[in-house]
C-alpha positions in Angstrom: -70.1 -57.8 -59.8 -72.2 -57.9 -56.5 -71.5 -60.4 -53.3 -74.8 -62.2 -53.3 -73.7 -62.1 -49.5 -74.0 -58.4 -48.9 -75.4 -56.9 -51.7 -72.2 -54.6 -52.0 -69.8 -54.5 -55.5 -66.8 -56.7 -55.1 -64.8 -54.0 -56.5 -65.2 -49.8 -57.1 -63.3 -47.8 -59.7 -62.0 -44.8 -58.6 -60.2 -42.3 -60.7 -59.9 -45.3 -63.3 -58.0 -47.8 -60.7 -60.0 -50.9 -59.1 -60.1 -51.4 -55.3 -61.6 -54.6 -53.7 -64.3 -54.6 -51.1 -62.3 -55.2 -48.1 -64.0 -58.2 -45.9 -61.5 -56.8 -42.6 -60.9 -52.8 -41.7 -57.9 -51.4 -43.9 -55.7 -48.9 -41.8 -53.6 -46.5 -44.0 -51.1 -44.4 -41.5 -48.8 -41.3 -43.3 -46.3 -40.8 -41.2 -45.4 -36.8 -41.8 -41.9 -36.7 -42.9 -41.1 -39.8 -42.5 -38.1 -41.1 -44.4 -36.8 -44.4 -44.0 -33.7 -44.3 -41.6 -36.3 -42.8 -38.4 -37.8 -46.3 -38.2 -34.7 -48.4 -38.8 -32.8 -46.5 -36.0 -35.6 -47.3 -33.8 -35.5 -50.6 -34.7 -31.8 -51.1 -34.6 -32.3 -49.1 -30.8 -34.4 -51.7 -29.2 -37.4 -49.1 -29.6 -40.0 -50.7 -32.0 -40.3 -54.5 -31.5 -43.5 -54.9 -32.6 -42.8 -53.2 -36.0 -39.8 -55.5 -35.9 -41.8 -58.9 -35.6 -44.5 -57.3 -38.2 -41.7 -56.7 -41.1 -40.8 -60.4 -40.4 -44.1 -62.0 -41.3 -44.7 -58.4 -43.3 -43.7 -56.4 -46.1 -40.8 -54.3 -45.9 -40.6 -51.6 -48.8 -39.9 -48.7 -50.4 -42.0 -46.6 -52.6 -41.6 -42.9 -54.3 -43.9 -39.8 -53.1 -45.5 -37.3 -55.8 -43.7 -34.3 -56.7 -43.6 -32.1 -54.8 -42.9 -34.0 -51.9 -45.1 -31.4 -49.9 -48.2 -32.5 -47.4 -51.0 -31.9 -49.7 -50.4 -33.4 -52.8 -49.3 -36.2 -51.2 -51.4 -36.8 -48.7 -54.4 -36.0 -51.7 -52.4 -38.3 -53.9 -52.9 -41.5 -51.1 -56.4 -39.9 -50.4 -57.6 -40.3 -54.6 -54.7 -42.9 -55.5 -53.5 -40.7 -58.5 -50.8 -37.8 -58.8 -51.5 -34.3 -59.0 -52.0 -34.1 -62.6 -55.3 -35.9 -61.9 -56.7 -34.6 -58.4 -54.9 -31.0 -59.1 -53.2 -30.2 -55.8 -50.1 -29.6 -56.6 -48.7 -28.0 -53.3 -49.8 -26.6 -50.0 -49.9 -23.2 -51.6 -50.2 -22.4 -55.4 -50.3 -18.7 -57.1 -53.9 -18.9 -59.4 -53.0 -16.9 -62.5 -56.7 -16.4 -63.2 -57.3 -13.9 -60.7 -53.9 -12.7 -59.7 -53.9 -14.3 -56.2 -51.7 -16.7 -53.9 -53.9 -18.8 -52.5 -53.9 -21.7 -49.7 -54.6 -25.6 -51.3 -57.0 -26.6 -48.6 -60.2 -25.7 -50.4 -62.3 -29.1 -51.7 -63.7 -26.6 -54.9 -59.4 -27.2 -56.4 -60.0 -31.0 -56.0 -60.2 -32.8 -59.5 -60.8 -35.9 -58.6 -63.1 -37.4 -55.8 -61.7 -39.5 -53.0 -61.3 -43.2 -52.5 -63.1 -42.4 -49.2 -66.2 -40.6 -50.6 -66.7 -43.4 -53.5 -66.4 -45.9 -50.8 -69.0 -44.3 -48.7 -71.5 -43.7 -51.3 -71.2 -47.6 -51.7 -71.9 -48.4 -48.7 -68.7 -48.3 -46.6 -67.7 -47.0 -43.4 -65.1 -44.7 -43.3 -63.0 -42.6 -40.8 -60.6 -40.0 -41.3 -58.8 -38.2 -38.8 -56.1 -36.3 -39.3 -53.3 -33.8 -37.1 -53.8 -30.5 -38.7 -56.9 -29.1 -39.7 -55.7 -27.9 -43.3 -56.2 -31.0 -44.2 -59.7 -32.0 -42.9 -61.7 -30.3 -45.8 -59.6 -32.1 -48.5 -59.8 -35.5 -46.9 -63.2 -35.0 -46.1 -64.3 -33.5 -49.6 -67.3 -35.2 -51.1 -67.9 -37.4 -48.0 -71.5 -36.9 -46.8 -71.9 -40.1 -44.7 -68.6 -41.0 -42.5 -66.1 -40.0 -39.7 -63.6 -36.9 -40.7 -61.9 -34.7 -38.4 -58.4 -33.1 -36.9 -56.7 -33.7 -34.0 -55.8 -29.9 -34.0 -59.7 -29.4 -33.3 -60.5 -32.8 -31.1 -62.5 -29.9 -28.8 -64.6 -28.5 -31.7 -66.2 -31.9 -33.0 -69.8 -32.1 -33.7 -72.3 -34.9 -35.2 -73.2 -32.8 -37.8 -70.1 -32.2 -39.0 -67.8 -34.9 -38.1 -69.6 -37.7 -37.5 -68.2 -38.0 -33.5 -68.1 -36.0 -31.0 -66.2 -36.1 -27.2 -63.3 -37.7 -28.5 -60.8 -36.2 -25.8 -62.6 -38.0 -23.4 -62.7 -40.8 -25.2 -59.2 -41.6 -25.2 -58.6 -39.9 -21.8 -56.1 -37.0 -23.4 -56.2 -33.1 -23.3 -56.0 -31.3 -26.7 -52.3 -30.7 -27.6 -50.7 -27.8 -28.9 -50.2 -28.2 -32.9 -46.5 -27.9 -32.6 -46.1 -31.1 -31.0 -45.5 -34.9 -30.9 -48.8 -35.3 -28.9 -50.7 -34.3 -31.7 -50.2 -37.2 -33.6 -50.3 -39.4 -30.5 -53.9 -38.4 -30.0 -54.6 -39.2 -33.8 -53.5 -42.2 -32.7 -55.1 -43.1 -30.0 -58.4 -41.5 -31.8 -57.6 -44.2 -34.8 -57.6 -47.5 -32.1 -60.6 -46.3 -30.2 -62.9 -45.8 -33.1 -61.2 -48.9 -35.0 -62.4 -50.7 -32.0 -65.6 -49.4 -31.3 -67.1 -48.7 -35.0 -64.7 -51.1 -37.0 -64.5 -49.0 -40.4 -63.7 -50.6 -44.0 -61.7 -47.6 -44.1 -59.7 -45.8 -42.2 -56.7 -43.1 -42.7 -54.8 -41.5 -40.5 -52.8 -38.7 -41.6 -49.8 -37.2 -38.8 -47.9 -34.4 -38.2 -43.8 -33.7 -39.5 -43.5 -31.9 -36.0 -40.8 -34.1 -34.8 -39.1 -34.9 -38.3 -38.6 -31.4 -38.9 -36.8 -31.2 -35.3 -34.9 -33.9 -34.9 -32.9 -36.5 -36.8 -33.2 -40.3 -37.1 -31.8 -42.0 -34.0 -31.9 -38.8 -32.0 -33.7 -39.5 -28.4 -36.6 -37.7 -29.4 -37.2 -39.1 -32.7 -37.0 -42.9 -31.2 -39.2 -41.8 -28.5 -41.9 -40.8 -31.3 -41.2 -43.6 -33.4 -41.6 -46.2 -29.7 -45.2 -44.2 -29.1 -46.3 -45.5 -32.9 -44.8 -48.8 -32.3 -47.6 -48.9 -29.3 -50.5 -48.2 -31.4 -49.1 -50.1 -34.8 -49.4 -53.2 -32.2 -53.2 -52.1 -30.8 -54.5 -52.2 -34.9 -52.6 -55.0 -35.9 -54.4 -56.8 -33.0 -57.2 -55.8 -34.0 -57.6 -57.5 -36.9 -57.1 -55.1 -39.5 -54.7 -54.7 -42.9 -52.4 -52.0 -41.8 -50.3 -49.7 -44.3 -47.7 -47.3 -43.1 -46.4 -44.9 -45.3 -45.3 -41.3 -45.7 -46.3 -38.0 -47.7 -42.5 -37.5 -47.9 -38.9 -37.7 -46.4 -37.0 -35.0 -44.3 -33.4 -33.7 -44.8 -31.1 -31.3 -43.1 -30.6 -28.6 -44.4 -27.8 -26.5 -42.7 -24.0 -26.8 -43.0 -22.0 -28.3 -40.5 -22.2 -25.4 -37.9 -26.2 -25.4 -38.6 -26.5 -22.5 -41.1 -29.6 -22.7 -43.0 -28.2 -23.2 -46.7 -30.5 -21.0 -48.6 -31.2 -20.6 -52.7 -33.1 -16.6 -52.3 -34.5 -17.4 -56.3 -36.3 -13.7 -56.0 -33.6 -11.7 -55.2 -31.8 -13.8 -58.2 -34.5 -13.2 -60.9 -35.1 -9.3 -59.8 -31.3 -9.1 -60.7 -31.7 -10.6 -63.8 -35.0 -9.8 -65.0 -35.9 -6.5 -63.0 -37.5 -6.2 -59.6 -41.3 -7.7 -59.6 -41.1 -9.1 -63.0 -41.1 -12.4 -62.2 -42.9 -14.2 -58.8 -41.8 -17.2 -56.7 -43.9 -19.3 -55.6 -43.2 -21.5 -52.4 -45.5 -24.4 -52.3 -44.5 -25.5 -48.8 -46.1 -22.1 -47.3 -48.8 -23.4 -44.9 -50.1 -21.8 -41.3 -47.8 -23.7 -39.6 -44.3 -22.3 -40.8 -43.2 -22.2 -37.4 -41.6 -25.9 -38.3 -39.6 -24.9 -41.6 -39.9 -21.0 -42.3 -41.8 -21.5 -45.6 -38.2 -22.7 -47.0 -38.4 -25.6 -48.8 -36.4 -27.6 -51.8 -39.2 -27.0 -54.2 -40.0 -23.9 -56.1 -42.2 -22.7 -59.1 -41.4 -19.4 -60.8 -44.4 -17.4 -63.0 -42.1 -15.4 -65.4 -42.9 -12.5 -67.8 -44.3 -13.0 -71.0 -41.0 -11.9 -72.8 -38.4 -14.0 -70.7 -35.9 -16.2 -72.4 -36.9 -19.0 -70.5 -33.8 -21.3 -71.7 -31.4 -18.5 -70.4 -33.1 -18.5 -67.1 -33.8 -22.1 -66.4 -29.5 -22.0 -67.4 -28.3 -19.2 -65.1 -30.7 -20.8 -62.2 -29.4 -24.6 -62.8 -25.6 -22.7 -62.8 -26.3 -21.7 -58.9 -24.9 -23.2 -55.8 -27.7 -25.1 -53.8 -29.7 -26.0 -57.0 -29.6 -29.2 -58.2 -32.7 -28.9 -61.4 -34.3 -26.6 -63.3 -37.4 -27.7 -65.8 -39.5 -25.9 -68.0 -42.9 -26.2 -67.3 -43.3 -28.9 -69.5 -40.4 -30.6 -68.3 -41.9 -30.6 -64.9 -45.5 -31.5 -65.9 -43.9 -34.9 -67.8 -41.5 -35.9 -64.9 -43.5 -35.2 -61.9 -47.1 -35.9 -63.2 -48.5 -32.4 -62.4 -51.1 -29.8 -63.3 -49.5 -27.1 -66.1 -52.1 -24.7 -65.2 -51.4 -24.5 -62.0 -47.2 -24.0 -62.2 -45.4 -21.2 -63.6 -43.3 -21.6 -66.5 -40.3 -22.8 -64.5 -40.2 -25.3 -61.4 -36.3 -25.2 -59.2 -35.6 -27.9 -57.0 -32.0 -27.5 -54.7 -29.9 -30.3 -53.8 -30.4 -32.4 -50.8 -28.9 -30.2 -47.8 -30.1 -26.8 -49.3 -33.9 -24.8 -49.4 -35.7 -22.6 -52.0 -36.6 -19.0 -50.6 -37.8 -15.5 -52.1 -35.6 -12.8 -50.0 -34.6 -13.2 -46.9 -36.5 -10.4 -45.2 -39.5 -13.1 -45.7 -38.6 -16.0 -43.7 -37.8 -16.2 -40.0 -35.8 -18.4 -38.9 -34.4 -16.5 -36.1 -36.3 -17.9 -33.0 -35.2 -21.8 -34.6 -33.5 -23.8 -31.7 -32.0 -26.9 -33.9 -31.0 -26.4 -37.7 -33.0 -26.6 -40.2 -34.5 -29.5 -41.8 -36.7 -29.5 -44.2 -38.3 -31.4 -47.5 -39.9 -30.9 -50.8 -37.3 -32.4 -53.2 -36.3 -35.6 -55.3 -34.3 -36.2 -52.2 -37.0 -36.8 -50.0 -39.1 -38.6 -52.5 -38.2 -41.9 -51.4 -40.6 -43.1 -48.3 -41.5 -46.0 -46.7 -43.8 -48.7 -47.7 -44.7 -50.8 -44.8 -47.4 -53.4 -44.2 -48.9 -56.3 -41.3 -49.0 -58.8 -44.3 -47.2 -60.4 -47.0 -47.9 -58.4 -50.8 -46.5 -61.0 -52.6 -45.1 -60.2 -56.0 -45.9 -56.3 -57.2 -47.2 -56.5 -60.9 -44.3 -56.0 -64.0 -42.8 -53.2 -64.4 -45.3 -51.7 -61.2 -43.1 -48.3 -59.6 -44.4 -48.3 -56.2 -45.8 -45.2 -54.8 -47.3 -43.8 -51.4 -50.7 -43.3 -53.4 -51.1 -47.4 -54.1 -52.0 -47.5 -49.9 -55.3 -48.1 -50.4 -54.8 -50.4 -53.8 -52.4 -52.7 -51.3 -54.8 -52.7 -48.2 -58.0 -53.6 -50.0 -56.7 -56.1 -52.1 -54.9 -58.2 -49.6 -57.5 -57.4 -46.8 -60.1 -59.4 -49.8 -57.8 -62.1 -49.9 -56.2 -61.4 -53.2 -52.6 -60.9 -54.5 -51.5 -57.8 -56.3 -51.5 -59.3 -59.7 -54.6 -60.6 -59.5 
């Protein structure tokens, strides 16, 4: 159907789901790392009135991340409103048995599916994008020939051409930050008010950095202090007229004992001592450029085995180890988490909630870490929040809320419809 009005379709299909046309700008924010407890702490501390009075007249919910809960396939998950088994990214780093490599998941030609921003755009719509770290850019971005995409990690770097802005720095009056630190989501921001308010997008996403999470606790002085600078620009959108979602690509656990040992699972020294050194190969999905903030460890793991291992006996002595709470067969994991098979191994390990996944320990550094480790990538940090400037109303039967039904939620009720209409 067409708005006589403007000539635009009332609602677009993407990857087989409807969105409305929104008549008011939808902001979706992903909070890296964010679980639940970091804003309630604030709250609870006197730190985030605003998001207080919001949850009042608001929405105050919960909803499950994709599996792994890692940065890409979430943040591609909210970015095409489908799990990995449709848009393909299944981690920030996958091993491609077709050519024998390990390879990076930041490259638009592994996409499957193309983004609720690119349909948008080709409809008409404007849409910005800006996000903290620049592995993420070309993903967001993929497929999006008219619109605003770029990372805060290269504010200095922008072009017309190729991001749709330039001179954002001074813009907002800040100096580029280092990418290990709070300010880098700060300036994402402040970038997301200033070109709310100056261009007024249909869309808009902005996706942050886990710098902090992966630092500090919730509650901790440093984590309310992040938490108090979102509160500040969750109030600047909000009064600027426009839906606003906040959500998460995943939660954040400790995971050290109580003297703040990192409590490590090393699954390829395990399988060389079962299976033979180099037979098998674990694969780390967490592994990104910026392992400065978690060591590549991780509670996630998939393992490509031989062609003549028992895999029952392995997924049995693995699920028998300390730290590990469950081991699926490749199938297994492909039903319960809604991902690509050709793109796991034959096995996927996740630990238990105050433990990480590694290979050996010659290849992860921890040693220069100054708190314990805390990390993410298993069932228990799937759960994330689900927060938004208006009321939802009733979620549709049997409906399981994810991080990827942002969009879905903003559009609708910024077109003045319920959920289950």
């Amino acid at each position: 159907m067409k708005d006589s009005l403007a000539g635009r379709a009332e609602h677009l299909s993407v990857n087989g789901r409807d969105y409305s046309w929104p008549q008011r700008p939808v902001v979706v924010v992903c909070i890296d790392g964010s679980e639940d407890a970091y804003h309630e702490r604030a709250v609870a501390d006197g730190r985030m009135p605003f998001l207080e009075r919001m949850l009042e007249r608001g929405s105050d919910l919960r909803g499950d991340c994709t599996m792994p809960s890692f940065t890409n396939p979430n943040n591609m998950s909210i970015a095409t409103g489908v799990p990995p088994a449709v848009h393909g990214i299944c981690g920030n780093y996958f091993y491609d048995t077709a050519t024998g490599t390990e390879v990076m998941m930041n490259d638009p030609e592994l996409l499957r599916a193309p983004t609720i921003f690119s349909v948008f755009a080709q409809a008409g719509a404007k849409v910005a994008i800006i996000t903290a770290k620049d592995k993420l850019r070309r993903l967001l971005g993929s497929g999006l020939k008219d619109g605003m995409c770029f990372s805060a990690e290269k504010a200095d770097q922008l072009t017309e051409e190729n991001n749709g802005i330039t001179k954002v720095l001074e813009r907002v009056g800040m100096e580029l930050p280092s990418v290990y630190s709070a300010e880098l989501s700060e300036l994402v921001m402040a970038a997301g008010v200033d070109v709310l308010e100056q261009e007024r997008p249909e869309l808009m996403y902005l996706s942050l950095t886990d710098y902090v999470q992966h630092k500090h606790a919730p509650g901790s002085r440093a984590a309310n202090d992040f938490y108090a600078m979102l509160d500040m620009y969750f109030e600047k959108i909000d009064a600027l007229g426009a839906v606003l979602v906040i959500t998460a690509d995943h939660g954040m656990n400790a995971k050290s004992d109580g003297g703040g040992t990192a409590q490590v699972v090393f699954l390829q020294d395990l399988l060389d001592e079962r299976l033979g050194e180099g037979a098998s190969r674990v694969i780390l999905p967490i592994t990104d450029p910026y392992t400065v903030h978690h060591g590549a460890l991780g509670s996630y793991a998939t393992v490509h085995l031989p062609d003549n291992a028992d895999v029952p006996a392995v997924v049995a002595g693995l699920a028998a180890e300390d730290g590990v709470h469950t081991v699926l067969t490749r199938a297994e994991a492909c039903e319960r988490f809604e991902l690509p098979g050709d793109r796991i191994g034959e096995i996927v390990v996740i630990s238990e909630r105050n433990a990480v996944l590694g290979t050996t320990p010659a290849r992860h550094d921890i040693s220069d870490f100054k708190e314990p480790l805390r990390s993410h990538g298993g069932l228990t940090e799937q759960k994330v929040p689900f927060l938004v400037n208006a009321h939802t109303g009733t979620l549709p039967a049997g409906h399981r809320l994810r991080n990827f039904d942002a969009f879905w939620v903003g559009t609708s009720l910024a077109a003045g419809q319920s959920l289950t209409d």
